[in-house]
N, C-alpha and C positions, 0 to 999 in steps of 0.2 A: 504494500500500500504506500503510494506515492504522497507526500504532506506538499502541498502547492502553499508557499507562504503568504503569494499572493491574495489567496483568495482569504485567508486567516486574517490579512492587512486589512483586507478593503471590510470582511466580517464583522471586524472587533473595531474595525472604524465608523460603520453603519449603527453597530448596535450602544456603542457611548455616545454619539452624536443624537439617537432617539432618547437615551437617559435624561441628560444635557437637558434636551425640549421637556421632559417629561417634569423633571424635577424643576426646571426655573418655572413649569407653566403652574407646578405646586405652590410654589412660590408668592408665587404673582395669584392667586386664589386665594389661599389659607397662607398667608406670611407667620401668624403665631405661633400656629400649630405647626410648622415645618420648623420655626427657630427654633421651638422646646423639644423639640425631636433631635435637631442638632444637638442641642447644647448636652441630652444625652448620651448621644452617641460619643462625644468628647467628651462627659462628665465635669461638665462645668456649668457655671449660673447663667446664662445668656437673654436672662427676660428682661433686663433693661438695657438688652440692645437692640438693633434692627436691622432692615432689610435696607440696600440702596440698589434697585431693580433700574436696570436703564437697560436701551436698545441694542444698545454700541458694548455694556460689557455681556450682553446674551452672544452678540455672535462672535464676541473675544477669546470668551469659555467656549462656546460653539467650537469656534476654528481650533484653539488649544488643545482641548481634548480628543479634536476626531485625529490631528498631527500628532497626537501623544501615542493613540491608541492604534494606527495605522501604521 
């Protein structure tokens, strides 16, 4: 069985770049409920901080992550 890394590239770049939309579009709905979600995942206090949702850093993370995961 032949592993094409290609296709693993362009795979694992499809499927972070649908994460990406998925969780900033969390974001941008339920902003509180996703910080406190954070803040557990990192076990930290995070409720008197916030969100700074803009257009320019979605497709920033967008681009970063699909170059990271590609």
């Amino acid at each position: 069985m032949n592993i094409d890394a290609n296709k693993i590239g362009i795979s694992s770049a499809v499927s972070f770049g649908l994460l990406w939309v998925v969780c900033t579009a969390a974001v941008h709905v339920i902003p509180y409920p996703m910080m406190m979600l954070t803040g557990h995942m990192i076990h930290a206090d995070l409720s008197t901080q916030g969100w700074t949702l803009t257009f320019l850093g979605f497709l920033t993370g967008l681009v970063s992550w699909v170059a990271m995961a590609g």
